[in-house]
C-alpha positions in Angstrom: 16.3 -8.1 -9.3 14.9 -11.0 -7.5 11.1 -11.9 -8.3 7.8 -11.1 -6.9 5.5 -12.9 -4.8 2.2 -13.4 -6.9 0.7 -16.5 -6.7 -1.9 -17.8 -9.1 -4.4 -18.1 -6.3 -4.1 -14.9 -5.6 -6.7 -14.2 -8.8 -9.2 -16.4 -7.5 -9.4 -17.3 -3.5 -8.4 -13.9 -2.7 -11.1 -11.6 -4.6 -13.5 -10.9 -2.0 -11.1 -11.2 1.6 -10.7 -8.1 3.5 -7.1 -6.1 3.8 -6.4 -7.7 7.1 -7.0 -11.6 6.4 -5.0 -11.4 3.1 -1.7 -10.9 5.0 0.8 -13.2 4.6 4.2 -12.6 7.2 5.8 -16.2 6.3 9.3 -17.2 7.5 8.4 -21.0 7.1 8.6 -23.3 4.5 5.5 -24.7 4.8 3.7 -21.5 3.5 1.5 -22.1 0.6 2.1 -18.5 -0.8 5.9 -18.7 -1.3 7.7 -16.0 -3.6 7.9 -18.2 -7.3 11.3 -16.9 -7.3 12.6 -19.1 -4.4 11.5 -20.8 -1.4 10.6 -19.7 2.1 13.3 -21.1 3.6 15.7 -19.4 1.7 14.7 -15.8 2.6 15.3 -14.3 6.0 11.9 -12.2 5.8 8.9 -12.8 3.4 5.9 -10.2 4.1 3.1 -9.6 1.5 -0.3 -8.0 1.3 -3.4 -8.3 -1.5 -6.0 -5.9 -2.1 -8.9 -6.8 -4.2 -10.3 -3.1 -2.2 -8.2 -1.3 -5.0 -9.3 -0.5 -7.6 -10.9 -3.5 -10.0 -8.3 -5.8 -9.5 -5.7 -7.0 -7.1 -2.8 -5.1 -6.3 -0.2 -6.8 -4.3 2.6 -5.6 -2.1 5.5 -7.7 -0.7 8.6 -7.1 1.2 11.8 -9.5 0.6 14.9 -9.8 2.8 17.8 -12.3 2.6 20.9 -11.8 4.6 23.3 -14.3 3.3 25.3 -14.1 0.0 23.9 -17.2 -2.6 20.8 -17.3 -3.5 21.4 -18.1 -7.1 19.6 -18.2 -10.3 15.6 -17.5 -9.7 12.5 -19.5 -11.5 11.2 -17.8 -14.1 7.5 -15.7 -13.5 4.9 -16.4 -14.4 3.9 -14.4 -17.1 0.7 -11.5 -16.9 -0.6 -8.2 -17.4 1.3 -6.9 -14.2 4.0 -4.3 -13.8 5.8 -4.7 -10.8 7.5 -1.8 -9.3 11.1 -2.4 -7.3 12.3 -0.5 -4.6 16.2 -1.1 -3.0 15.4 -0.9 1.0 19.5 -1.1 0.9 22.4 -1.1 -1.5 22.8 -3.9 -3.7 25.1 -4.8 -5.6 25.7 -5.2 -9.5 24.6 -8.4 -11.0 22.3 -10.1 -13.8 19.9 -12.2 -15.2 17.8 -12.9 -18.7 15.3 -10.8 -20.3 13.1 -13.1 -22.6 16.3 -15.4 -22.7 18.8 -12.8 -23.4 21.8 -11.7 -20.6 21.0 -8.2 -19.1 23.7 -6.6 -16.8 22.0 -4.8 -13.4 24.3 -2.0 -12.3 25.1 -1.3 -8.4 22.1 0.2 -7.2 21.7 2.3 -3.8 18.8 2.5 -1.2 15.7 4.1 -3.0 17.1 2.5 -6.4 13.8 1.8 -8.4 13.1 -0.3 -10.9 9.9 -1.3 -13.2 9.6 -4.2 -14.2 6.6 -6.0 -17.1 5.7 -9.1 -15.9 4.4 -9.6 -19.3 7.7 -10.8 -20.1 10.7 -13.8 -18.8 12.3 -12.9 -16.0 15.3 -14.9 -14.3 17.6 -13.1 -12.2 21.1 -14.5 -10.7 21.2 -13.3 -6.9 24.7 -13.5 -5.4 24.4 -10.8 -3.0 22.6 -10.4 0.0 18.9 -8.2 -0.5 16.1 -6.5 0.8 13.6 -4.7 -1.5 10.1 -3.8 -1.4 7.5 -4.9 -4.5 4.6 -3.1 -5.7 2.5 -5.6 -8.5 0.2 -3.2 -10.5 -2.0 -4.7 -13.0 -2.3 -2.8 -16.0 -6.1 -2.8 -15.6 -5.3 -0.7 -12.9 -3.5 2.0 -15.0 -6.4 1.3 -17.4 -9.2 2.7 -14.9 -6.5 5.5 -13.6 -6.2 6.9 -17.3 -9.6 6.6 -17.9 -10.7 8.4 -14.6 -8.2 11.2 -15.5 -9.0 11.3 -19.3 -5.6 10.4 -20.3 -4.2 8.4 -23.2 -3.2 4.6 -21.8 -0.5 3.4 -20.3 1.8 0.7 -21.8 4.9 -0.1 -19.7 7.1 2.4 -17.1 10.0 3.8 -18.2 12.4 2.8 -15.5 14.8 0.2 -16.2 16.5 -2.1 -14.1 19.5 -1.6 -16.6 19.2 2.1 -15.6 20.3 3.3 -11.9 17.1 5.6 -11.4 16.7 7.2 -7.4 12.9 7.5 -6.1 12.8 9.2 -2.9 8.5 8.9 -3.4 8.8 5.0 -3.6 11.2 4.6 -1.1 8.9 6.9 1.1 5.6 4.8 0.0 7.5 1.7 0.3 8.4 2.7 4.4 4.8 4.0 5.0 3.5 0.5 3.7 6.3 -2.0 5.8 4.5 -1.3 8.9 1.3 -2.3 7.6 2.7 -5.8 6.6 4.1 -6.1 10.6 1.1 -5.2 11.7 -1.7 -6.7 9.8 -4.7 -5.8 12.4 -3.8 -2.3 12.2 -4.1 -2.2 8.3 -6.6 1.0 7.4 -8.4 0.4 3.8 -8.5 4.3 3.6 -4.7 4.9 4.5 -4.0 1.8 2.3 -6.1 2.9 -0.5 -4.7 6.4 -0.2 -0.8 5.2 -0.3 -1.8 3.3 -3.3 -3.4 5.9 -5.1 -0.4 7.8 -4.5 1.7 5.3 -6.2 -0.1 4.6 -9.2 -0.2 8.0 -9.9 3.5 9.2 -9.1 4.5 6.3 -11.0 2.1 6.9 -14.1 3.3 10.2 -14.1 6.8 10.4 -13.9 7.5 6.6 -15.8 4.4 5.8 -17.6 4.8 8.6 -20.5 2.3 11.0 -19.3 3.2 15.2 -18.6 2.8 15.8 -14.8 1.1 18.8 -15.5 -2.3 16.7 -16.9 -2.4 14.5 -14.4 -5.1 16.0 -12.1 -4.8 13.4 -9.3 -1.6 15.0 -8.5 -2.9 18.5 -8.4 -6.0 19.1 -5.6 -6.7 22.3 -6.9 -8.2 20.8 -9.7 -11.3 19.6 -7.8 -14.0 21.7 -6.1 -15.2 20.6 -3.0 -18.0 18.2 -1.7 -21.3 19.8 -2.1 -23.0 20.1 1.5 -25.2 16.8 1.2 -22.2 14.8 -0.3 -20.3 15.9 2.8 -23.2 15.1 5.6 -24.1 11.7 3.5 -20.4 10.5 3.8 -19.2 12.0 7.5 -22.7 10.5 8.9 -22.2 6.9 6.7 -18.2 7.0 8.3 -19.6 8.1 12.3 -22.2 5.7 12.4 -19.8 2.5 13.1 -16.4 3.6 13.5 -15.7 0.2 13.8 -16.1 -0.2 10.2 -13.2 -0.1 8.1 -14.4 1.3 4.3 -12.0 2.0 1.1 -12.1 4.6 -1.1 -14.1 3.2 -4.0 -16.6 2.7 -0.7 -17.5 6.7 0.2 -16.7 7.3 -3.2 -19.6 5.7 -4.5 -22.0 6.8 -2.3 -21.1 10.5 -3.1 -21.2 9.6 -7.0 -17.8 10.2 -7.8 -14.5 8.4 -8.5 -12.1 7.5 -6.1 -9.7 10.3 -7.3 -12.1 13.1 -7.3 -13.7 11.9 -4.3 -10.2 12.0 -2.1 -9.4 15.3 -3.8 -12.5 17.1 -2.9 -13.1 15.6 0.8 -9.7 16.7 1.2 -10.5 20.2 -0.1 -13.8 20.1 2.0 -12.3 19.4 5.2 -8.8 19.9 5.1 -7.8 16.8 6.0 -7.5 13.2 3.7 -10.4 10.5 4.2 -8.1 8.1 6.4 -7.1 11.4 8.7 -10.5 12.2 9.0 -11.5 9.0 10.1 -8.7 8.6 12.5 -9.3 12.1 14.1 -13.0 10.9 14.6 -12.0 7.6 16.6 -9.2 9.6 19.0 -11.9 12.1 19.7 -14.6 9.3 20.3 -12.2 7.7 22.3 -11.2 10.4 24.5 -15.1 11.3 25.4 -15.8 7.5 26.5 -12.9 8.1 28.4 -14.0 11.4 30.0 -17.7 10.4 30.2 -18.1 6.3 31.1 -16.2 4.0 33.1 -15.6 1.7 30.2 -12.5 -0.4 30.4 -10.1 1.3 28.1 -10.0 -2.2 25.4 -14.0 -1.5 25.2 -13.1 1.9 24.5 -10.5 0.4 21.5 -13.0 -1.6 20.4 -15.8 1.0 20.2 -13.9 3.4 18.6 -12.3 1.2 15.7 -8.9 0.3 17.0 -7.1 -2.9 16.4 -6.8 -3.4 20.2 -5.9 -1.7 23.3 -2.5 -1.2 22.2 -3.0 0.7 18.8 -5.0 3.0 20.6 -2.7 3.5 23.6 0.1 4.3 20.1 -2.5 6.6 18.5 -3.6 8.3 21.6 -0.2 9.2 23.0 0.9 10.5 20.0 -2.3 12.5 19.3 -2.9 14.4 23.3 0.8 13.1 24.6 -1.0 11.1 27.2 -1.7 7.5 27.0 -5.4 6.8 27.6 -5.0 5.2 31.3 -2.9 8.0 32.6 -5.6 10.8 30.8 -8.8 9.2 32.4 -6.9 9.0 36.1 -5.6 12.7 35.5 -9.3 13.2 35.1 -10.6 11.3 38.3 -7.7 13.2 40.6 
């Protein structure tokens, strides 16, 4: 249904901007990164997010919403190398559109429908009904260097129809764990990001791109040992020595000589905890010995520690000690 949000420039004046400038929350006309499939000003809510952290290449999420019935036939897409994953954030009803020219019918789909999609191909969908779905653009190069990691035969295209009702309670949970990133663009983690996305490639290579589950080692921890003891005190003292710093994956990755996969697996193994946990555990605890030990105002204290601004750590705080930062430093002082 519907079409993504990839825009050409996306390949080229987006390769080397971090997670949190590549944001793009547009309910204007005027934005220069409209969906191709219609304009601003016809959708109720366009939000979208690039990575060029990910991986090789750019992955791309984006989040459409239109309330009214009529949107119509959709331009075509542009055609590439990209499989774009669907995911129904509410029930939508049957309708259709041309495959390559020829008439396809889309049946009723429910919330947590999926549907893959290969961009490869000509795409035009009639929208009569009101939507909201969440997109996931994977380029195949990103399968590529998956497969390769995991020493598994390529992937061509996903299994999963738009033709076909098919539920995905994973992608409907990925796709919610990623909509608050795209709200709140300053709060955006490369590690958490890079760890939902990992996910997703490999659920969706696994379950729709022709490949047994039970070779897919990415899925399975217990396939990877742990970090040897210098891998572990190279990468905690590289992530402790700026918490302010914001690395992926592919960043402590390669400084412990290992592939993104393996590395998340064995850190995981070695402390118990994922990379983007790990590194959130060390900022709350940071922040609650500045708290107990200086007088620092507590947005110096947000700052030092890595947090977007006062208010994400207040969130992160509360939720960790069930005390917000002001009230634990004057609980101190009484």
């Amino acid at each position: 249904m519907g079409g993504p949000w990839f825009p050409e420039a996306l390949q080229d004046s987006l390769q080397h901007v971090p997670w949190e400038q590549k944001i793009k929350m547009s309910s204007s006309s005027q934005s220069s990164d409209r969906p191709f499939f219609a304009s601003t000003e016809r959708l109720d809510e366009n939000q979208s997010m690039v990575s060029s952290n990910y991986a090789r290449s750019n992955m791309s999420i984006a989040q459409f919403r239109r309330d009214r019935p009529g949107l119509g036939i959709t331009d075509p897409n542009p055609a590439m190398p990209v499989l774009m994953a669907v995911v129904m954030l509410r029930p939508l009803d049957r309708h259709g559109g041309w495959r390559g020219g020829r008439w396809v019918d889309i049946p009723d789909l429910d919330a947590g429908s999926l549907a893959c999609v290969d961009l490869r191909e000509s795409w035009v969908s009639d929208l009569p009904h009101p939507f909201h779905t969440f997109h996931a653009f994977i380029p195949l190069s990103t399968f590529d260097e998956f497969c390769s990691d995991q020493k598994l035969p390529k992937i061509e295209t996903l299994a999963c129809p738009m033709t076909v009702r098919t539920h995905d309670e994973t992608m409907l949970g990925l796709a919610n764990a990623l909509g608050p990133l795209m709200a709140k663009p300053t709060e955006a983690s490369n590690l958490f990001t890079d760890h939902i996305f990992s996910a997703m490639v490999a659920h969706l290579a696994s379950r729709y791109g022709g490949l047994q589950r039970s070779n897919v080692p990415s899925l399975d921890g217990r396939r990877y040992g742990a970090l040897t003891s210098s891998q572990e005190k190279l990468v905690k003292e590289f992530i402790l020595d700026d918490l302010t710093s914001n690395p992926g994956l592919s960043d402590l990755a390669l400084y412990c000589g290992l592939s993104r996969s393996h590395f998340a697996r064995a850190f995981k193994q070695t402390t118990g905890l994922p990379p983007h946990r790990w590194l959130m555990l060390q900022r709350i605890n940071r922040a609650k010995e500045l708290l107990r030990k200086t007088t620092m105002p507590v947005s110096e204290v947000a700052f030092e520690c890595g947090f977007a601004d006062q208010a994400h750590l207040t969130r992160v705080f509360t939720k960790a000690f069930g005390i917000a930062p002001g009230s634990f430093r004057r609980q101190l002082q009484s």
